[in-house]
C-alpha positions as CSV (number, residue, x, y, z in Angstrom):
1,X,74.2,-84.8,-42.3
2,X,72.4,-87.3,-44.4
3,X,68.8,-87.0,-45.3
4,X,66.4,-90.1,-45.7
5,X,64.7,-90.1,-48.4
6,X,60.7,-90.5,-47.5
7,X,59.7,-92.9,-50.3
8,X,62.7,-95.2,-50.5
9,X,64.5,-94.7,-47.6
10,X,68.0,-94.4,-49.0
11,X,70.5,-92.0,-47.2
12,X,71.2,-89.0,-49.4
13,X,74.2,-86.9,-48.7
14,X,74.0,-83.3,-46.8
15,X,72.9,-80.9,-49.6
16,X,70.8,-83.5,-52.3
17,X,67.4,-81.7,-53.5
18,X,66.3,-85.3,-54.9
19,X,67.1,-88.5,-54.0
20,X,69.8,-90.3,-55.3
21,X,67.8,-93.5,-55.6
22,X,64.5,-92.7,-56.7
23,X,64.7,-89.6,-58.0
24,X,61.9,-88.3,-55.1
25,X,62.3,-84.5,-54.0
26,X,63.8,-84.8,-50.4
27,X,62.5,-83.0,-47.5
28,X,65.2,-81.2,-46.1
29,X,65.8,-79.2,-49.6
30,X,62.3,-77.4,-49.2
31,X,63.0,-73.5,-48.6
32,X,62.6,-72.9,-44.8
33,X,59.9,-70.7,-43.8
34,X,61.5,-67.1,-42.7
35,X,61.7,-66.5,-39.0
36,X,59.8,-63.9,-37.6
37,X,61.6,-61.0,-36.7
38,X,61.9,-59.9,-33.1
39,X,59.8,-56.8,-33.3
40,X,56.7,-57.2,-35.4
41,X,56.8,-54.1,-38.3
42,X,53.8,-51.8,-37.4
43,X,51.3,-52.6,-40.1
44,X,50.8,-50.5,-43.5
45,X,48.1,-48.3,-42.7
46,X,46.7,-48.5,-46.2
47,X,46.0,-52.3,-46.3
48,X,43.8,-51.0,-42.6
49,X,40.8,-48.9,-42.3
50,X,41.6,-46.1,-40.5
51,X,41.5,-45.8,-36.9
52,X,38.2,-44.1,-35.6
53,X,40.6,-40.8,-33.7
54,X,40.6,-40.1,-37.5
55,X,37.4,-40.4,-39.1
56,X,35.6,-37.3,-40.1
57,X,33.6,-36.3,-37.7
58,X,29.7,-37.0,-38.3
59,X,27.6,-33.7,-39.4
60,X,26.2,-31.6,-36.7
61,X,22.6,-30.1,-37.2
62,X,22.8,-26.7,-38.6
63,X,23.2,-23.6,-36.9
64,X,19.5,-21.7,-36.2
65,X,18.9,-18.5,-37.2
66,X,20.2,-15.4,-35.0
67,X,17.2,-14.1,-32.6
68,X,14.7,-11.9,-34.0
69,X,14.9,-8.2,-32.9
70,X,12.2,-7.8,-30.2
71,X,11.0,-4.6,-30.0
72,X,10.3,-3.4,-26.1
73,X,6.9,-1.8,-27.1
74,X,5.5,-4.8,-28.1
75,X,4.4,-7.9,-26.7
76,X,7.0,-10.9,-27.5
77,X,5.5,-13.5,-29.6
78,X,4.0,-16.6,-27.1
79,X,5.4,-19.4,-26.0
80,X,9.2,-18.2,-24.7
81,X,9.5,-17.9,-21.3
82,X,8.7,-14.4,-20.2
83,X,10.4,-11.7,-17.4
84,X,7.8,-10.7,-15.4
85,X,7.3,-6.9,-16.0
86,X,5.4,-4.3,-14.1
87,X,2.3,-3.3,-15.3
88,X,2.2,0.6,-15.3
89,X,-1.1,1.5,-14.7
90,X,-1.4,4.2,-17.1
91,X,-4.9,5.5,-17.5
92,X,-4.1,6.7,-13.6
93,X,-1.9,8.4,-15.1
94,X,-3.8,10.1,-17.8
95,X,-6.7,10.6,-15.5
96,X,-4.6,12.3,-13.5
97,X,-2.9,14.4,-16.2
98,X,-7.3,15.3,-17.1
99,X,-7.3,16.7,-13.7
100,X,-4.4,18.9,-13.6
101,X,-5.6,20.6,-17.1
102,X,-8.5,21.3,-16.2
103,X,-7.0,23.1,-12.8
104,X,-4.9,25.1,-15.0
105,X,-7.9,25.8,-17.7
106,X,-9.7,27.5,-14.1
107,X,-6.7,29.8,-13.6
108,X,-6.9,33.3,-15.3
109,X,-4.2,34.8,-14.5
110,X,-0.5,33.8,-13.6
111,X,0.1,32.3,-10.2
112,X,3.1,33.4,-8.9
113,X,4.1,30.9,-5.4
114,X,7.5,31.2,-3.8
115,X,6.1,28.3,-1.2
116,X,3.4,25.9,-0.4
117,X,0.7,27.1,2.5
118,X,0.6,25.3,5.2
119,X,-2.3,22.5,5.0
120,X,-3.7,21.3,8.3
121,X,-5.5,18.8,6.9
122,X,-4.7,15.6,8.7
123,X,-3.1,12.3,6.6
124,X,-6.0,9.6,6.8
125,X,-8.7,11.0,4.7
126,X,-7.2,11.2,1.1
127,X,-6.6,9.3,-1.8
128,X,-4.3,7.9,-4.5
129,X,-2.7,5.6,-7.3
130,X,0.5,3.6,-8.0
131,X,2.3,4.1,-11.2
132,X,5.7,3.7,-12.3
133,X,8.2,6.4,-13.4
134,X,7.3,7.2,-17.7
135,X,10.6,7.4,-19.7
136,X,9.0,10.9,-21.4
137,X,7.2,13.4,-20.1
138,X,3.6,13.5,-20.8
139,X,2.2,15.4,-23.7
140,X,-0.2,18.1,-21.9
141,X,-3.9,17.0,-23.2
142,X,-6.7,19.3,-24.4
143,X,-9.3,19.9,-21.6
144,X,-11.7,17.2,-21.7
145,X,-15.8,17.8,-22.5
146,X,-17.3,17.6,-19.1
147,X,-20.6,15.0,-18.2
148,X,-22.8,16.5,-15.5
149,X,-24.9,14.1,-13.1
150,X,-28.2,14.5,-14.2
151,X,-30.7,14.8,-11.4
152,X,-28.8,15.3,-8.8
153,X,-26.5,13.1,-7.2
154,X,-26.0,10.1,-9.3
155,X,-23.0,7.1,-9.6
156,X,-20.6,6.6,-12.4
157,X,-19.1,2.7,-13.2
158,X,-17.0,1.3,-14.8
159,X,-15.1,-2.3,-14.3
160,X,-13.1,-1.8,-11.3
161,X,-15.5,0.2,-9.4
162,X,-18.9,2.2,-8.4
163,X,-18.5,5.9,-7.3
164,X,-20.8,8.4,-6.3
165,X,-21.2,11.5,-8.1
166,X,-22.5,14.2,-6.1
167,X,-25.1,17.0,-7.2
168,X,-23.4,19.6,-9.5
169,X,-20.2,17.4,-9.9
170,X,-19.0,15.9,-13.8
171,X,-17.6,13.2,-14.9
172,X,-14.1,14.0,-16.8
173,X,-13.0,11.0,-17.9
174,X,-13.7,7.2,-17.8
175,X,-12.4,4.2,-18.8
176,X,-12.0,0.1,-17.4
177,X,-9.7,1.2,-14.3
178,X,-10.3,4.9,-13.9
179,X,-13.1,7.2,-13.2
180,X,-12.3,11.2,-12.9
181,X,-15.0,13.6,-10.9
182,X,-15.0,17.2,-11.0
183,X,-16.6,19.7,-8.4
184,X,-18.8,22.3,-9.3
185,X,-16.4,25.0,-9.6
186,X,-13.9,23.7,-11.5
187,X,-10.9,24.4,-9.2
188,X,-10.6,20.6,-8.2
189,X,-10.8,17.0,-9.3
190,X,-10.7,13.2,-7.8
191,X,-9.7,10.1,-9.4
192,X,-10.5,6.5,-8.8
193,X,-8.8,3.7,-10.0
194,X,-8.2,0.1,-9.5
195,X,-7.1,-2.8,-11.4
196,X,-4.8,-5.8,-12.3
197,X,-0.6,-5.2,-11.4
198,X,1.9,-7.8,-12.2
199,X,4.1,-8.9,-10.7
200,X,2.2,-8.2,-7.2
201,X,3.0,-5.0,-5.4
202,X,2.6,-3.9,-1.9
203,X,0.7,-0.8,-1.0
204,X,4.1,0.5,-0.2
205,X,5.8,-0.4,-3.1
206,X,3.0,1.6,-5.4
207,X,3.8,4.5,-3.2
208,X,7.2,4.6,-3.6
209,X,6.5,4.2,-7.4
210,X,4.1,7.1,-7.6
211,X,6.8,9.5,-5.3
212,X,8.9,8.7,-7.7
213,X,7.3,9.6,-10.7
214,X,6.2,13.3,-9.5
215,X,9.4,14.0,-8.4
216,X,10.5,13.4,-11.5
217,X,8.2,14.9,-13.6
218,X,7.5,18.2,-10.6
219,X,11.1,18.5,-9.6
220,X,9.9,20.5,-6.7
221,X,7.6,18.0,-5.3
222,X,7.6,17.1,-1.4
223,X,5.3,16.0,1.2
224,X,2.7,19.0,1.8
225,X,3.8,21.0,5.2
226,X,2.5,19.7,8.3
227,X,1.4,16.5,6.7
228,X,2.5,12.8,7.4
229,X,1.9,9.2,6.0
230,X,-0.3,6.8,7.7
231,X,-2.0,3.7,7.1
232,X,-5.7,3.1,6.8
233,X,-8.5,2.0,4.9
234,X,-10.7,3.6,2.2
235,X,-13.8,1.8,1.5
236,X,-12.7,-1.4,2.7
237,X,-9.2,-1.3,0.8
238,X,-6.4,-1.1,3.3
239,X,-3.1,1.1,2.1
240,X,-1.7,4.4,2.6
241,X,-2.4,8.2,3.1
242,X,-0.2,10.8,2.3
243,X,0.2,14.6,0.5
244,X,2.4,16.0,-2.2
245,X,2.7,19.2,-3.0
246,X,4.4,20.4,-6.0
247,X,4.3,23.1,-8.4
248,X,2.6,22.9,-12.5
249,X,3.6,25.2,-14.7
250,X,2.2,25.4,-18.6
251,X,4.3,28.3,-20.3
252,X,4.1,31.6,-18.2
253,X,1.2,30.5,-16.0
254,X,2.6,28.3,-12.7
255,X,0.4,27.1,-9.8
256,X,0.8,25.0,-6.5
257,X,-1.2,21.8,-6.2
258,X,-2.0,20.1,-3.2
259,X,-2.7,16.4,-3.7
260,X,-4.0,14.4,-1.1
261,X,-3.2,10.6,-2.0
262,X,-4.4,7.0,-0.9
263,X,-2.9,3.9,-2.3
264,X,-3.1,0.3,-1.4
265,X,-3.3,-2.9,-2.4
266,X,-5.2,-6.7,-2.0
267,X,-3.3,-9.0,0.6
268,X,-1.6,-10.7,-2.7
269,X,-0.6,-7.6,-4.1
270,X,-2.3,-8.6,-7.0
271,X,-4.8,-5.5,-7.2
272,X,-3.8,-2.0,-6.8
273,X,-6.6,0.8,-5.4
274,X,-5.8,4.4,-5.3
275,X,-7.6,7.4,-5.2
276,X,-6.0,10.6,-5.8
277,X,-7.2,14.4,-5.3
278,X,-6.3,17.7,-6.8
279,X,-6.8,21.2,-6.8
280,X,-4.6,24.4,-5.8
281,X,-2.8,24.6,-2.2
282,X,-4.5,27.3,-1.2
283,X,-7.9,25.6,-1.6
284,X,-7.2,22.0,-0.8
285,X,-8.9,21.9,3.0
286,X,-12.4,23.3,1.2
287,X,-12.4,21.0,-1.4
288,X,-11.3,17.9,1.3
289,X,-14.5,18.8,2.8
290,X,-16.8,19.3,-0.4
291,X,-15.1,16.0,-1.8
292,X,-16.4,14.5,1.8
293,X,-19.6,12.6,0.5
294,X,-17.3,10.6,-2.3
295,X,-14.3,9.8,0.4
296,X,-16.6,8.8,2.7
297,X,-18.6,5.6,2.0
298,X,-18.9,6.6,-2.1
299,X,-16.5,3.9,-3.4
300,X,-17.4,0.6,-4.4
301,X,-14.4,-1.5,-5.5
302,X,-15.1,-4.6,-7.8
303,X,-12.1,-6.0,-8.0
């Protein structure tokens, strides 16, 4: 095939690089550009940045520390979000624990009780608290310096409430929720308490708390023979009456109490009242009666 030559027109033969005429470079000599191939060849992946599936992933934030032991005696610090927990009302407790020493302290000689006598007492006119179940048992305390009312009969206070203290009577023990009276003789003792609980508790629920914990720590403890629960209202607190009897014993020296309980609670469950009585079975309905003035009108909650 000839090829023109672009500047002088003359008709080179099929395979001339330069014209035969003028000596210009022809056209069809110039090296034809290379076909490109049928399938593209994937491209080099080091003239490419590399795709993002394979970039290094950016740097998290690091790790915070493991929690900090928190021990169960002690408040967690404030600010994390906190399990509501029962508040034991332990000075009841304590009071309580006043009470039955000094019972013992009263008793010369060993006690010997196969059984409980029969109190006729009826459930309505008695007294109690609401604690939870302690992990230990209580170390005993030492019997307490008695406070006699001076000139007759007198009141004792403290923040949760106003009691009356009856001619002859001491005060055992007192503190913010608790206030423990003692009779004349010795041979029995009430306490009063009231305060905060949280989370809220019915008057029922404090009951069941405080059955609980005297059958665990008296193992023989049981509702006092011809006895029953019933609801009612002490001072203007409305809850529940009921007796346990149950058996102390402090090395070779055992005696039956008989202790006549009330417990109850504000309509939110918020505040716990109890009022609690103590002294030996076999003296229980006397010292009911001689209690009378302080069951009877001689309470004064605050809270």
């Amino acid at each position: 095939m000839a090829i023109a030559c672009a500047r002088c027109g003359t008709q080179n033969p099929d395979g001339n690089k330069f014209c035969q005429a003028c000596g210009s470079p022809l056209a069809a000599a110039a090296a034809p550009a290379p076909a490109a191939p049928v399938g593209a060849a994937p491209a080099s992946p080091f003239t490419h940045p590399p795709p993002a599936a394979y970039a290094a992933p950016p740097p998290g934030a690091p790790p915070g520390p493991p929690p900090a032991f928190q021990s169960p005696y002690y408040s967690p610090a404030a600010g994390g979000a906190q399990p509501p927990v029962h508040r034991t009302p332990w000075m009841i407790i304590i009071a309580v624990v006043v009470g039955l020493v000094v019972i013992m302290a009263g008793c010369g000689t060993v006690l010997a009780f196969s059984g409980f006598g029969k109190n006729t007492q009826p459930a309505g006119s008695f007294k109690s608290l609401s604690s939870p179940t302690p992990g230990t048992t209580p170390t005993p305390l030492p019997s307490p310096s008695s406070t006699p009312a001076t000139g007759g009969t007198g009141t004792e206070s403290n923040a949760s409430e106003t009691v009356l203290v009856p001619k002859g009577w001491t005060v055992l023990s007192k503190d913010d929720e608790t206030i423990t009276l003692e009779n004349p003789n010795g041979d029995g003792s009430i306490t009063i308490g009231s305060g905060a609980q949280s989370p809220p508790q019915s008057a029922q629920q404090n009951k069941d708390q405080l059955d609980a914990y005297f059958r665990q720590k008296f193992p023989d403890t049981k509702d006092c023979p011809g006895t029953k629960s019933s609801t009612g209202d002490m001072d203007g607190a409305k809850g529940i009456y009921w007796q346990l009897c149950f058996t102390v014993t402090s090395g070779s020296q055992s005696v039956a109490i008989g202790a006549p309980i009330f417990v109850g609670a504000n309509a939110s469950g918020s505040v716990y009242y109890a009022v609690f009585l103590e002294s030996e079975v076999s003296n229980m309905n006397n010292f009911i009666k001689e209690a009378a003035p302080v069951l009877d009108g001689g309470i004064k909650w605050k809270v």
